[in-house]
C-alpha positions as CSV (number, residue, x, y, z in Angstrom):
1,X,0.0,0.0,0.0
2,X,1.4,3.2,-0.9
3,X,1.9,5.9,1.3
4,X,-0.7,8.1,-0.1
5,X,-3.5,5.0,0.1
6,X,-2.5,5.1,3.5
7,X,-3.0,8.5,4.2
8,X,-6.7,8.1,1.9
9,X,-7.4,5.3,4.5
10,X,-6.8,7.0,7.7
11,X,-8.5,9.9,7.0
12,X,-11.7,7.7,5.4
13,X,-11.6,6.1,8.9
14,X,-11.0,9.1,11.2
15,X,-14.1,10.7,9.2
16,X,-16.3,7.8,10.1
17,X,-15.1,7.7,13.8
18,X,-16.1,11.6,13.9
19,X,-19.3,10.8,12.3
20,X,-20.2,7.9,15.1
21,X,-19.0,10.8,17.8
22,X,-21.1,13.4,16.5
23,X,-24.4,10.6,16.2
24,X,-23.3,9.2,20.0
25,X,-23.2,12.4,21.4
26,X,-26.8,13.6,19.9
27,X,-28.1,10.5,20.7
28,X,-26.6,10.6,24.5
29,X,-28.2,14.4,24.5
30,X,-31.6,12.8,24.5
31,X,-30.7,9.8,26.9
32,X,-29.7,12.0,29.4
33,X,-32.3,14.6,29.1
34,X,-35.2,11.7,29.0
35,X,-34.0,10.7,32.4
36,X,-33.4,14.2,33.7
37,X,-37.6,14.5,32.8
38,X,-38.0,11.2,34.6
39,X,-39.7,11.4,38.1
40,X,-38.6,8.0,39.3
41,X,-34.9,8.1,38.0
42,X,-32.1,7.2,40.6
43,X,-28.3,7.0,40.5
44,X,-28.2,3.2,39.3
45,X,-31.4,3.4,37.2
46,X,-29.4,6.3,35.4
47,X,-26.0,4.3,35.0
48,X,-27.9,1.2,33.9
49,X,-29.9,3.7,31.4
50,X,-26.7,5.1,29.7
51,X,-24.1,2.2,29.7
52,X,-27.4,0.2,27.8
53,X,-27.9,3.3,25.8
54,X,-24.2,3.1,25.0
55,X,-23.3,-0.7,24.3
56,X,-26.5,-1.1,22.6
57,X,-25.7,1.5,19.9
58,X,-22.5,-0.4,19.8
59,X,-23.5,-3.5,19.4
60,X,-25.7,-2.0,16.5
61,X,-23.1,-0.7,14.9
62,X,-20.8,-3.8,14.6
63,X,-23.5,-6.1,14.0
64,X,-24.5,-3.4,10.9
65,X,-21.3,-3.4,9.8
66,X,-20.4,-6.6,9.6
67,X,-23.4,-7.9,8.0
68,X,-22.5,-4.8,5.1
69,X,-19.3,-6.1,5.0
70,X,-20.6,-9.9,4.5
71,X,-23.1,-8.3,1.7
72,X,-20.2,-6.5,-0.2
73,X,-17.5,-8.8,0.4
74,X,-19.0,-12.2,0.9
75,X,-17.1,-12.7,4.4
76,X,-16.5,-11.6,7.8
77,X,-14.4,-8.2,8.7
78,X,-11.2,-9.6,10.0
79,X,-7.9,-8.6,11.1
80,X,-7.1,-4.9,10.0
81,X,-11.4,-5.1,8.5
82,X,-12.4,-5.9,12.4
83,X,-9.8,-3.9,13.9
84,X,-11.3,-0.3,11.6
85,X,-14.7,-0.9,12.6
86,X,-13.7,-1.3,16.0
87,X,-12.1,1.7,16.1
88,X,-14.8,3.1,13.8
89,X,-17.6,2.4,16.6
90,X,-15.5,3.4,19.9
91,X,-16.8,6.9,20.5
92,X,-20.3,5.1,20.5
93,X,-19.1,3.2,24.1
94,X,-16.7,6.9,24.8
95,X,-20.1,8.6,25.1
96,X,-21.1,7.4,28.2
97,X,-18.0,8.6,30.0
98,X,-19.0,11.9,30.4
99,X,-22.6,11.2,31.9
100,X,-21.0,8.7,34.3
101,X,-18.8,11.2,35.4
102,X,-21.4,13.3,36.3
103,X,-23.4,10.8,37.4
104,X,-21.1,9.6,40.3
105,X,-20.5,13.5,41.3
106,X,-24.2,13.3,41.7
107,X,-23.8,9.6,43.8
108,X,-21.0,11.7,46.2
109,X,-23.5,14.3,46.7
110,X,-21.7,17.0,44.7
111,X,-25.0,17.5,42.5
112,X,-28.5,16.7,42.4
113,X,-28.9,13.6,40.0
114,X,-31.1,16.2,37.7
115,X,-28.6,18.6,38.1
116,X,-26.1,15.9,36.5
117,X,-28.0,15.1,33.8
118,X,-28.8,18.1,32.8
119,X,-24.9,18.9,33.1
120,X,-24.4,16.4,30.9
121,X,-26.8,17.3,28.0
122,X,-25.1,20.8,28.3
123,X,-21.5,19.7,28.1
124,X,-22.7,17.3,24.9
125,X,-24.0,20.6,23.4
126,X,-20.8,22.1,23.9
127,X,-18.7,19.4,22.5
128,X,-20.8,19.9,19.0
129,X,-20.2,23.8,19.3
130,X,-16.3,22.5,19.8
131,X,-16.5,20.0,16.4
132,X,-18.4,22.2,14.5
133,X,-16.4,25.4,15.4
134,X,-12.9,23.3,14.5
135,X,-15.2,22.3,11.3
136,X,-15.4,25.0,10.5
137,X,-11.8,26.5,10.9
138,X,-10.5,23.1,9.0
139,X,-12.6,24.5,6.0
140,X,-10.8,27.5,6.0
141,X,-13.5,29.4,5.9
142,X,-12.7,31.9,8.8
143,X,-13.8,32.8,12.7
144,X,-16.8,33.7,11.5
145,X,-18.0,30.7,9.5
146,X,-16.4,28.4,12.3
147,X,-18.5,30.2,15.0
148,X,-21.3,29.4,12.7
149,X,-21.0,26.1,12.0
150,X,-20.6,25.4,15.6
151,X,-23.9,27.3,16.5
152,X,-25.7,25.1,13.9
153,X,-24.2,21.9,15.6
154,X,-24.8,23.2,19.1
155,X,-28.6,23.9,17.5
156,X,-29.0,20.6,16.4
157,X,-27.7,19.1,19.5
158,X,-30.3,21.7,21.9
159,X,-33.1,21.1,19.2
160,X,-32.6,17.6,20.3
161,X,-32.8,18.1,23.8
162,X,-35.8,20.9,23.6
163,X,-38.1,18.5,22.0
164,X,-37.2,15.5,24.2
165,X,-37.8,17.6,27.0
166,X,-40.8,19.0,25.3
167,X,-42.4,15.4,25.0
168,X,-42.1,14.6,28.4
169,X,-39.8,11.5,28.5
């Protein structure tokens, strides 16, 4: 493999690992804000709640693509195959870190459980103002079009929340 096929590849597969952030940290918005609306939530209910929320969506992931990769391929993933969608699908297990976090703060008694939830969905719509801000200043396109593009991520991920919190669950 040449070194420029290498370089193709690694950037094809950091692009998808971004992409799986970005969709585990929207989809960990409204986890998190669907038990901060819950009367009956606790500490372990909560931990139970997000690590299922996580693995789950990781276990979706690998079984997806590995049955694609069986479809186009006519085998498993393997090897270096297995390996890339591994690394592919880790932010999906990495978003649960942050909410734990939080989460045991709130166990210690440094925060109300609410208050750590809701901590959590805010930090989450702060890490898509980060990506999309650094998006936008990897485009080129200035402070001004970053600061933009990280408002429309940070939209998307408070849109999220607004209408999960909106429906009541």
């Amino acid at each position: 493999m040449t070194e420029q096929a290498a370089d193709a590849m690694a950037t094809e597969m950091a692009t998808a690992q971004l992409k799986e952030r970005l969709y585990a940290t929207i989809t960990m918005i409204s986890v998190v804000i669907g038990l901060a609306g819950s009367s009956h939530v606790t500490v372990l209910g909560s931990v139970a709640t997000v690590v299922t929320a996580s693995v789950g969506l990781w276990l979706a992931a690998l079984v997806a693509d590995q049955q694609a990769h069986r479809v186009t391929r006519g085998a498993l993933a393997r090897g270096r195959e297995l390996r890339a969608m591994l690394f592919v699908s880790s932010p999906l297990l990495l978003s649960a870190v942050g909410p734990l976090v939080l989460i045991g703060l709130s166990a210690l008694g440094v925060m109300g459980l609410e208050t750590a939830l809701l901590t959590a969905a805010g930090v989450n719509v702060a890490t898509l103002f980060a990506w999309g801000c650094y998006g936008g200043v990897r485009m080129g396109g200035g402070t001004v079009f970053a600061l933009l593009a990280g408002a429309i991520d940070a939209a998307i991920g408070t849109a999220v929340a607004v209408v999960k919190a909106a429906a009541g669950h």
